[in-house]
C-alpha atoms as a printed R data frame, in Angstrom:
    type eleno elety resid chain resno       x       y       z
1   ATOM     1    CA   UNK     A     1 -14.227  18.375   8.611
2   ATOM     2    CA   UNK     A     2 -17.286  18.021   6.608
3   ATOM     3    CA   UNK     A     3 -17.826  15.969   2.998
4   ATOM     4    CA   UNK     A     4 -15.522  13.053   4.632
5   ATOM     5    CA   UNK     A     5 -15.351  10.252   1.726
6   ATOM     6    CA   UNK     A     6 -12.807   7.587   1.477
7   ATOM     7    CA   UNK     A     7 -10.101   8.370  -0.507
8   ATOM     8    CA   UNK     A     8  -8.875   5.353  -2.917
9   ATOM     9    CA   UNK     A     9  -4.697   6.037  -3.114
10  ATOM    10    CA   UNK     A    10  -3.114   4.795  -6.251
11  ATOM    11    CA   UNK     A    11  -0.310   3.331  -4.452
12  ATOM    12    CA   UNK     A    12  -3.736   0.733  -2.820
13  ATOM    13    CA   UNK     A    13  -3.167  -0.983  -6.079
14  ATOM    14    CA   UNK     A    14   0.528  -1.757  -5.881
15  ATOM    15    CA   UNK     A    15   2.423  -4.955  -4.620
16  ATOM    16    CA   UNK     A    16   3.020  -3.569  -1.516
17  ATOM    17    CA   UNK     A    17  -1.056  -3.651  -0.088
18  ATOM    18    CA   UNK     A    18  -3.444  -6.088  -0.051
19  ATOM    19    CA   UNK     A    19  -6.945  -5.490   0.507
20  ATOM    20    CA   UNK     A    20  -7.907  -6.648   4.434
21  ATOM    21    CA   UNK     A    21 -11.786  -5.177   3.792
22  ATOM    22    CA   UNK     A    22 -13.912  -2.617   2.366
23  ATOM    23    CA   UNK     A    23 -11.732   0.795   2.311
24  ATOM    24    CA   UNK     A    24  -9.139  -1.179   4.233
25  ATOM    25    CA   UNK     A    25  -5.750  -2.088   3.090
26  ATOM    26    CA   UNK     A    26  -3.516  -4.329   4.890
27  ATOM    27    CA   UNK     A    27   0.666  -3.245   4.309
28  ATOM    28    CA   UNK     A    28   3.348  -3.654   6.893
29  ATOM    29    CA   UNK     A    29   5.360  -0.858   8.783
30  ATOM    30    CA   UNK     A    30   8.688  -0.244   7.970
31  ATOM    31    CA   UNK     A    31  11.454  -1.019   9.541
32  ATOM    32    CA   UNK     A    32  13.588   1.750   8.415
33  ATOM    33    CA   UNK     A    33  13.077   5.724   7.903
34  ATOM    34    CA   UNK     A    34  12.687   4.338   3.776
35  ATOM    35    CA   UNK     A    35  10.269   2.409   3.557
36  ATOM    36    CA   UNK     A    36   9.919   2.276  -0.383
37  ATOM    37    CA   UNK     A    37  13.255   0.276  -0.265
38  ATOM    38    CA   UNK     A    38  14.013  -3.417  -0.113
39  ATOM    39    CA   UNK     A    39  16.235  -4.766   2.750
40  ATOM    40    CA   UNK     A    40  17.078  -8.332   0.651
41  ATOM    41    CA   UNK     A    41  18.381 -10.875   2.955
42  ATOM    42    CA   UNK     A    42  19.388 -14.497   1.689
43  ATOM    43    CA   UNK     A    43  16.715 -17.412   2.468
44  ATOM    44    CA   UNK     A    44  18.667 -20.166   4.956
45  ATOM    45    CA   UNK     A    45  15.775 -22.220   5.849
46  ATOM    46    CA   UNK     A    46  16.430 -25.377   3.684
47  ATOM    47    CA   UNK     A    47  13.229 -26.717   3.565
48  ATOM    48    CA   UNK     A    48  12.051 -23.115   3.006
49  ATOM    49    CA   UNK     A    49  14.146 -23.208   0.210
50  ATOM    50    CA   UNK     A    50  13.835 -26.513  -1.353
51  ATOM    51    CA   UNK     A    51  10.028 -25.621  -1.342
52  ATOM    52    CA   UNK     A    52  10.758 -21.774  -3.113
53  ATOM    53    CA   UNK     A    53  12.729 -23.580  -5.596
54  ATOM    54    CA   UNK     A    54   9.312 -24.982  -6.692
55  ATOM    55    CA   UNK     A    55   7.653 -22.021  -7.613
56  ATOM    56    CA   UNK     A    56   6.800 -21.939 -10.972
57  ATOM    57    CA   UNK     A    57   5.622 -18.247 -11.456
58  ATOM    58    CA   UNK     A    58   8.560 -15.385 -11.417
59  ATOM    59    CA   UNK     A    59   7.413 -12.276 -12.362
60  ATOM    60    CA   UNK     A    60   9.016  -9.079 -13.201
61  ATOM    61    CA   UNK     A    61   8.424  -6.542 -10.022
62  ATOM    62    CA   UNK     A    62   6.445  -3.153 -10.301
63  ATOM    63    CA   UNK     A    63   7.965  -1.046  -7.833
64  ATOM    64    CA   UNK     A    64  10.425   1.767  -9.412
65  ATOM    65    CA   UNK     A    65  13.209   1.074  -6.981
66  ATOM    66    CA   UNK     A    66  12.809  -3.146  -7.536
67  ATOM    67    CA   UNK     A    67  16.107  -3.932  -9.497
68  ATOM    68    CA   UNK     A    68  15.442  -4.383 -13.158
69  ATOM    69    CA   UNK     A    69  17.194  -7.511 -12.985
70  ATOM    70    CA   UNK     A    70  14.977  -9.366  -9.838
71  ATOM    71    CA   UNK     A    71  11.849 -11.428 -10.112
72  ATOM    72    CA   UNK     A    72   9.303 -12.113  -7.347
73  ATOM    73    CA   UNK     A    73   7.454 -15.215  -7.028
74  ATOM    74    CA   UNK     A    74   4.852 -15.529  -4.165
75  ATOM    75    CA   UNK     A    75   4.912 -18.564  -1.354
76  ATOM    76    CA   UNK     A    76   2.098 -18.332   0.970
77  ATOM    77    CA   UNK     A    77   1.734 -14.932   1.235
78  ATOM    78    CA   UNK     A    78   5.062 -13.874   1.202
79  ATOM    79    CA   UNK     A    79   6.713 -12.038  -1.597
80  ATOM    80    CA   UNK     A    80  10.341 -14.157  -2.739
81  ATOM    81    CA   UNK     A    81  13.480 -12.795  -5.171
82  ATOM    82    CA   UNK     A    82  15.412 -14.519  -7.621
83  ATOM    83    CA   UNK     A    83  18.347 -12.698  -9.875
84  ATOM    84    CA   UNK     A    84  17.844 -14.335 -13.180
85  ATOM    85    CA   UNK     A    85  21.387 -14.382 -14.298
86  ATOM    86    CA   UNK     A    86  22.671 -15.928 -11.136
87  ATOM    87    CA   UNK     A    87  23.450 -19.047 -11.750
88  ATOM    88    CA   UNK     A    88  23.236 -20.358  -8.075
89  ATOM    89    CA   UNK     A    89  19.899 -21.381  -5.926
90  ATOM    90    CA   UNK     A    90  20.135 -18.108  -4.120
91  ATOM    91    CA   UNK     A    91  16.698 -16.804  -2.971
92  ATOM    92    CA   UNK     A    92  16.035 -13.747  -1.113
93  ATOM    93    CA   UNK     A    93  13.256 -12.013   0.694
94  ATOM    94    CA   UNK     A    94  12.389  -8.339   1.863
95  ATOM    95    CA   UNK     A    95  13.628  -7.991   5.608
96  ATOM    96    CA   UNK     A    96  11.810  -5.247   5.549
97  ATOM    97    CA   UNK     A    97   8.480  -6.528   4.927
98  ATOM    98    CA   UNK     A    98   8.981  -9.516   6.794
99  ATOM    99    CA   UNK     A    99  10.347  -8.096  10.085
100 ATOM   100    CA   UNK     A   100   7.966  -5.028   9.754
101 ATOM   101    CA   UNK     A   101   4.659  -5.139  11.686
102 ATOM   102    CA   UNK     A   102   1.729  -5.872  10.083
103 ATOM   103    CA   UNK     A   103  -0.516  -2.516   9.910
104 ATOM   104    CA   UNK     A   104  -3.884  -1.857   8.184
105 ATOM   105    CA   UNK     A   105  -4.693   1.727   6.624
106 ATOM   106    CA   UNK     A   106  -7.077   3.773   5.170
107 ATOM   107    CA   UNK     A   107  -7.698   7.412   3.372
108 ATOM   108    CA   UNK     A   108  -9.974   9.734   3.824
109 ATOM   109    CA   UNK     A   109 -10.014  13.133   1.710
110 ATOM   110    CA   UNK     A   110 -12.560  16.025   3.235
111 ATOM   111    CA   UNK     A   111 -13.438  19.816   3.251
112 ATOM   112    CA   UNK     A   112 -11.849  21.564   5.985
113 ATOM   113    CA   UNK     A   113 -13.828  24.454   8.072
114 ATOM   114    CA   UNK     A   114 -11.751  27.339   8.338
115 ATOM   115    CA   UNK     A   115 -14.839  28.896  10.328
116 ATOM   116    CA   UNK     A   116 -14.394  25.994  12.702
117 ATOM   117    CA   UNK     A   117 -10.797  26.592  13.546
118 ATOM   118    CA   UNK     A   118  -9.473  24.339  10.515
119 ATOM   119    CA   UNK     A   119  -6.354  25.621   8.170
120 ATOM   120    CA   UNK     A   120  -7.972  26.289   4.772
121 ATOM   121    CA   UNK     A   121  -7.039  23.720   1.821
122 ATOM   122    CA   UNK     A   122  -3.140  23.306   2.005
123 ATOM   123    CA   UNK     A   123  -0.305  21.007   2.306
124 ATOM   124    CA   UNK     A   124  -1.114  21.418   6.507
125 ATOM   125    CA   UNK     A   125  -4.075  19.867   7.886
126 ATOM   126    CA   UNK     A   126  -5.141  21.068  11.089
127 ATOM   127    CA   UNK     A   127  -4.201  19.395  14.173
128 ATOM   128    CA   UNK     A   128  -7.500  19.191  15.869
129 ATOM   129    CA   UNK     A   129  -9.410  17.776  15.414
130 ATOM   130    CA   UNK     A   130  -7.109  15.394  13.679
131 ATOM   131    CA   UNK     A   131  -5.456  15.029  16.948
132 ATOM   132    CA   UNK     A   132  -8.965  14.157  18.869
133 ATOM   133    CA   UNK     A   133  -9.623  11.630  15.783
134 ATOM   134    CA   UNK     A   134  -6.412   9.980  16.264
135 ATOM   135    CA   UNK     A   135  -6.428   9.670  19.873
136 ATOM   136    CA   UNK     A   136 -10.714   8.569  19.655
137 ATOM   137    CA   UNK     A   137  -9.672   5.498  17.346
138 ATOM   138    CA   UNK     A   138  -6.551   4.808  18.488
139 ATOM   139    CA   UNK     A   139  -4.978   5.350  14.980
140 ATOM   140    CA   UNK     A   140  -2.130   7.273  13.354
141 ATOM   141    CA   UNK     A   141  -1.504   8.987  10.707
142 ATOM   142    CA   UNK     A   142   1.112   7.272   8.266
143 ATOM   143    CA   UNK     A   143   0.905   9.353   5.007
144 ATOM   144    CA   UNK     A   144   0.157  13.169   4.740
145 ATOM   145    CA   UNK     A   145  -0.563  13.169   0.346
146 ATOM   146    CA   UNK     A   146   1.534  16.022   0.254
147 ATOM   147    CA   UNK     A   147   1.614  15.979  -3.455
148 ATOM   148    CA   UNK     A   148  -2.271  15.464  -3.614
149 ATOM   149    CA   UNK     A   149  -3.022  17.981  -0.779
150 ATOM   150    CA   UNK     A   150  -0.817  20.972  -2.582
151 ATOM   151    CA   UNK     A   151  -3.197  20.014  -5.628
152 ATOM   152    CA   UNK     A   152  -6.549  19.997  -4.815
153 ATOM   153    CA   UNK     A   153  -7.864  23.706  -3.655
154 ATOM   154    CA   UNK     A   154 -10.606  22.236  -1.608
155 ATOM   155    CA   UNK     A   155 -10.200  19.103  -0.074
156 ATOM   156    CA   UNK     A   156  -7.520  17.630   2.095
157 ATOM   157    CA   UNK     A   157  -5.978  14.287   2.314
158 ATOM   158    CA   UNK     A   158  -4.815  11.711   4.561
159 ATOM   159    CA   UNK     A   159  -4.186   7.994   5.925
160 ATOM   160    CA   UNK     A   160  -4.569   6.224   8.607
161 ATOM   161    CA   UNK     A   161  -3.386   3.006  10.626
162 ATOM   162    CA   UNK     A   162  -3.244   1.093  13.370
163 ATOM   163    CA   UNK     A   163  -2.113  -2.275  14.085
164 ATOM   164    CA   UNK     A   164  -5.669  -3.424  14.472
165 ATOM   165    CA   UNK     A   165  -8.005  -3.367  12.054
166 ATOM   166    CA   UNK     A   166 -11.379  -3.002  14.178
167 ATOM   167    CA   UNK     A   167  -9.746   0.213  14.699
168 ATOM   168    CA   UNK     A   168  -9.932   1.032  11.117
169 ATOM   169    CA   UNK     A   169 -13.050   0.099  10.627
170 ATOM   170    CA   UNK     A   170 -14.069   2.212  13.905
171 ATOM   171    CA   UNK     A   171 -12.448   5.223  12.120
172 ATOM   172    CA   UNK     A   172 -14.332   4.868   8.803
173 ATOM   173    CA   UNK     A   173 -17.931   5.560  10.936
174 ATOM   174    CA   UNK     A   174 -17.128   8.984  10.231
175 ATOM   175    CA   UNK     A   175 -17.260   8.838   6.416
176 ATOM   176    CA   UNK     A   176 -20.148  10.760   4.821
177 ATOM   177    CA   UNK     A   177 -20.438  13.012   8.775
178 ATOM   178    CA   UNK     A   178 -19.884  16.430  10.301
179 ATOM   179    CA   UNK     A   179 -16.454  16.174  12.636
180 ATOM   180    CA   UNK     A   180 -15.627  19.398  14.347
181 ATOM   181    CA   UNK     A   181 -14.211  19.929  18.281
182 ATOM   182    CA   UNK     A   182 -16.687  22.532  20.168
183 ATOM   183    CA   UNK     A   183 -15.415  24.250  23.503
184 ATOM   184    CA   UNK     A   184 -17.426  23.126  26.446
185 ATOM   185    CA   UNK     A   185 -16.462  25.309  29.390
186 ATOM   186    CA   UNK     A   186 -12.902  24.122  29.510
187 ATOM   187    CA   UNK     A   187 -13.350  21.147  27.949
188 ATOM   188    CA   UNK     A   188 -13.108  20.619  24.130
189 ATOM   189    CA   UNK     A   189 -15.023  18.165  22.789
190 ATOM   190    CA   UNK     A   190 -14.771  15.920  19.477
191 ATOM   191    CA   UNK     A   191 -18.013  16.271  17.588
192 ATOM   192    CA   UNK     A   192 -19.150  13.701  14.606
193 ATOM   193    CA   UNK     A   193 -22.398  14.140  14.061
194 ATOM   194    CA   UNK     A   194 -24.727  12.543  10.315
């Protein structure tokens, strides 16, 4: 891997992430294998509720799979739906997002080195040394760009996360460096040199 840069993901600038740091985006894991979709459940705290009905500010959502007819209004973080034509005080929030952990990410694009052992610009990055990366920072990786990666003839891209975010920001030291694995005997080790 050489020419690693961070790579800033459109979907950084949706609803969904909030920026935690620098290059680092905070987002919550999924609790389901779809984790574009909303999991509405009915708010039942009442004075939850009584303080939701308060908001002011609903707001038409962004996401392409939000229903046209749901607003979001915003409570101390937390991301609230109302259906417009309902006439009742029913409020609802993503189950999803609430009951998902709380993850920070980050994406990196770079030149792989077929001469090194690495696949050559395609839809498959290399496992090592992805693998050592991963396992080094005690990341993983939670979006492969396929779309992106198929695209661009000389650079591959990827995201990471972890549940910590010093582990993020451990990962990002390799931005701008060299990171190869070199055979040592029979050891292989994970290289990241300026």
């Amino acid at each position: 891997m050489k020419n690693i840069r961070f790579y800033n993901a459109p979907k950084y600038s949706t609803e969904e992430y909030k920026e935690a740091a620098p290059m680092i985006y905070k987002t919550y894991a999924a609790n389901t294998s779809s984790e574009n979709s909303l999991w509405l459940a009915q708010v039942t705290d009442k004075a939850l509720l009584e303080k939701l009905k308060k908001i002011e500010k609903w707001e038409k959502g962004t996401r392409e799979d939000l229903d046209d007819e749901l607003l979001i209004g915003e409570y101390e973080g937390q991301k609230y739906y109302i259906d417009p034509e309902d006439d009742s005080d029913i409020i609802y929030y993503d189950e999803n997002a609430s009951g998902g952990s709380e993850i920070y990410v980050t994406s990196i694009v770079f030149e792989p080195e077929p001469l090194l052992g690495e696949n050559d610009p395609s839809e498959e990055i290399s496992q090592y040394p992805l693998e050592d990366i991963l396992d080094k920072f005690f990341c993983y990786t939670s979006d492969d760009y396929e779309e992106e990666n198929a695209k661009d003839p000389a650079g591959n891209y990827i995201e990471f996360a972890s549940e910590d975010i010093e582990d993020i920001q451990n990962l990002l030291t390799i931005i701008g460096k060299h990171v190869y694995n070199q055979e040592r005997g029979e050891y292989v080790d994970l290289i990241i040199e300026p």
